[in-house]
C-alpha positions in Angstrom: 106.6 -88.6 -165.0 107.7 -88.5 -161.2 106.0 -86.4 -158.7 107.9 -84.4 -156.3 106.2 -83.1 -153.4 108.2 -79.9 -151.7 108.1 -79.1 -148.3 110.2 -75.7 -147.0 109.3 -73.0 -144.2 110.8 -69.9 -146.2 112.3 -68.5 -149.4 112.3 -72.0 -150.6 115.8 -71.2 -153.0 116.2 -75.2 -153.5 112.7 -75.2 -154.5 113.6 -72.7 -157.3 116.6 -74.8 -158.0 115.1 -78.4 -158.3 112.5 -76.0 -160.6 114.9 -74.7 -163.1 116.6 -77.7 -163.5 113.2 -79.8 -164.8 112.5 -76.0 -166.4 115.7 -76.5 -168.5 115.9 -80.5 -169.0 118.5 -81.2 -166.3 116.1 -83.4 -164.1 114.5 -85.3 -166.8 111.3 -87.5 -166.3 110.1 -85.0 -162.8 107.8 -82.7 -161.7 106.9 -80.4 -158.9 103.0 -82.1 -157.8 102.6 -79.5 -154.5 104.6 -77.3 -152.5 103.6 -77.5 -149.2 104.7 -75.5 -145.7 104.5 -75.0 -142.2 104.4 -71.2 -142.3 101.4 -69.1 -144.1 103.8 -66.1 -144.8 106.6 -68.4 -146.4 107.5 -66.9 -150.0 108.0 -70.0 -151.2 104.4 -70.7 -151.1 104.0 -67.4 -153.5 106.8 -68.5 -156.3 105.1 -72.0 -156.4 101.5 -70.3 -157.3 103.4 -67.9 -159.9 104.8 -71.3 -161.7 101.1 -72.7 -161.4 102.0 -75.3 -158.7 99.7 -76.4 -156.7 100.7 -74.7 -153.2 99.1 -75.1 -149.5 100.1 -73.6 -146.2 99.6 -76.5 -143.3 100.7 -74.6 -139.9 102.4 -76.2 -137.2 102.2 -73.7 -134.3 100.6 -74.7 -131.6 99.8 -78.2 -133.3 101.2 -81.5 -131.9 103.6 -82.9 -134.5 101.6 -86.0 -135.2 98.7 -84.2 -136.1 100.5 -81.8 -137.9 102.1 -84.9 -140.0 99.6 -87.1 -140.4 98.2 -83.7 -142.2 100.8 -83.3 -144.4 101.0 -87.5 -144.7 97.3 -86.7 -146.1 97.9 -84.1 -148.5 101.2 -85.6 -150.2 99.4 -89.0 -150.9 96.6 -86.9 -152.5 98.5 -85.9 -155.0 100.3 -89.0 -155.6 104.1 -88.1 -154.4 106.5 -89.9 -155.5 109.3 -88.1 -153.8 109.4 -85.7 -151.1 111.8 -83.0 -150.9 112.8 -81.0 -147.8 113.7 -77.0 -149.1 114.5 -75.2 -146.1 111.8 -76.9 -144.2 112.2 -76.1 -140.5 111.1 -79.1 -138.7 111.7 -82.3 -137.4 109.7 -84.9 -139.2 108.1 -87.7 -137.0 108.9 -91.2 -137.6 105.8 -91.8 -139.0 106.2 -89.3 -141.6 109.4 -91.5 -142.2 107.8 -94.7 -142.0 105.6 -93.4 -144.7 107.7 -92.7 -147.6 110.3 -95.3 -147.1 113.6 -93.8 -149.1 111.4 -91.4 -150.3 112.1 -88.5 -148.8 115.5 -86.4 -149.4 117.4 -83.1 -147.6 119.9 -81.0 -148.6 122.2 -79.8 -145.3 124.8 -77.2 -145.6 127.8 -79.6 -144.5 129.8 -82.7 -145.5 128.0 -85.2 -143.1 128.9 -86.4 -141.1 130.6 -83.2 -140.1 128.3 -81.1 -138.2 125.0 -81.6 -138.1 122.2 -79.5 -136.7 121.6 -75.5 -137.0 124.4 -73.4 -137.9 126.9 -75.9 -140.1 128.8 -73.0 -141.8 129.4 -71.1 -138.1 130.0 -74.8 -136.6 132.7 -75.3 -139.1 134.2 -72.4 -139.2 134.6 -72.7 -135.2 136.2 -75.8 -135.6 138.9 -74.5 -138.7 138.0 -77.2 -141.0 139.6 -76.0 -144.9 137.0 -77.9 -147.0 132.9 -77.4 -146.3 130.2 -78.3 -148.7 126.7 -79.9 -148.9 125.0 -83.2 -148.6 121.9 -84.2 -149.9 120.6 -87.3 -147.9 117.8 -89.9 -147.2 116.2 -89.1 -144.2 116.0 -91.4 -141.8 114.4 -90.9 -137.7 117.6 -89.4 -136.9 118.8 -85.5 -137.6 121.0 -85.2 -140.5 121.9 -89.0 -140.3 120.4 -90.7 -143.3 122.7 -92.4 -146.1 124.5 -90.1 -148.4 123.8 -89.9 -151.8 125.7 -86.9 -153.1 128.0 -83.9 -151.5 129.5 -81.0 -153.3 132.8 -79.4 -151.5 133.9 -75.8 -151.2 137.5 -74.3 -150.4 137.4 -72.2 -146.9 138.9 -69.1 -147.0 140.3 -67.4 -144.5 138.8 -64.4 -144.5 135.2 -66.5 -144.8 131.7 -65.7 -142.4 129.2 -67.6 -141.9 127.4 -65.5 -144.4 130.3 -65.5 -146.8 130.6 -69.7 -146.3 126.9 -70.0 -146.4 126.8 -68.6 -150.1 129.2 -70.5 -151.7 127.4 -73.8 -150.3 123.9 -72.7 -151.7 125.5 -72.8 -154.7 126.9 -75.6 -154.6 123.1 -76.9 -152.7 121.3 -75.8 -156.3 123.3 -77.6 -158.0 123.2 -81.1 -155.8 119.6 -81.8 -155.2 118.9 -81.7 -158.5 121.0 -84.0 -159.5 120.6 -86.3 -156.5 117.1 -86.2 -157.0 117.9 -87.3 -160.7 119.7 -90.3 -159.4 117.1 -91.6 -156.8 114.2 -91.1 -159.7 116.4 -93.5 -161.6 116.2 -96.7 -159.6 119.6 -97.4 -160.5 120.9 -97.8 -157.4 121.5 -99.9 -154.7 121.9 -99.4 -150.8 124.8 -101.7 -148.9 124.1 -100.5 -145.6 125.1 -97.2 -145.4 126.6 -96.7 -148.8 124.5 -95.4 -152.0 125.7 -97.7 -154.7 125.0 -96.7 -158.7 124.0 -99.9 -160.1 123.8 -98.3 -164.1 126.6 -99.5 -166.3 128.6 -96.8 -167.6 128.2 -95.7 -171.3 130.4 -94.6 -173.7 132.9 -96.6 -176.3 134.6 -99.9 -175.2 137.9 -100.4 -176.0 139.8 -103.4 -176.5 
């Protein structure tokens, strides 16, 4: 069994997601070690102690963001992570954090990368007229919204769409991804080629001659 290791700042709604899917046998072979955040009043923290999951508050105001990593560093290899899963989580992560879970650590952002990155995807897209938006759930790497792509999900824009309105349809589309991104890193089958995720499993299913 794989251990995921959750990080958000708020509601945590992929957190709920990635948790329904192992709940319900679509992410086989995972579960949720610790949900950990940044923020003592993030109700994330409070749906992860509901389902029994061990959860822990680590705040980052007023810390420098080494010593607030190196903190969470600590408390994900106590509990053995296998994966770490950013949920909403609000920060930056250092490049040590990086350095220390190597392709181990995944985000969901609310855009087809590498179409605008950063705060406010849905408003930056709608801004720039684009028809098709979606999601992307990536490796992180030391760079914002910049590490290689392992799945994205696509949504129509309509024309009479908000941010709010354009941000909904994408969450959707966000609870469905990361689980099943998650389910193809846990795999193994796959293979990086610099910045392309490559699915090394053969396909199943009758041959035919």
């Amino acid at each position: 069994m794989k251990r995921l290791g959750i990080l958000l700042s708020g509601r945590g709604s992929n957190f709920l997601a990635i948790a329904e899917a192992i709940r319900h046998h679509r992410l086989l072979g995972a579960e949720i070690a610790v949900v950990l955040s940044n923020r003592d009043d993030a109700p994330g923290l409070g749906f992860a102690r509901e389902f029994g999951i061990p959860a822990f508050s680590i705040p980052s105001a007023g810390r420098k963001r080494a010593e607030h990593d190196a903190e969470m560093i600590a408390r994900l290899r106590q509990h053995r992570i296998d994966l770490v899963c950013l949920a909403g989580y609000m920060r930056i992560i250092s490049p040590a954090f990086v350095a220390a879970f190597p392709n181990r650590i995944l985000n969901v952002h609310p855009s087809l990368l590498p179409a605008f990155p950063g705060l406010d995807a849905q408003g930056q897209a709608l801004a720039f007229g684009v028809k098709v938006a979606g999601c992307t759930v990536h490796f992180v790497d030391e760079a914002v919204d910049h590490g290689v792509i392992i799945l994205q999900r696509t949504v129509p824009v309509k024309d009479d769409d908000t941010p709010d309105t354009l941000s909904a349809c994408i969450l959707e589309q966000e609870h469905l991804a990361y689980p099943e991104a998650i389910g193809r890193v846990l795999s193994g089958e796959f293979r990086i080629d610099n910045r392309r995720f490559i699915p090394t499993k053969t396909p199943s299913g009758p041959h035919h001659t």
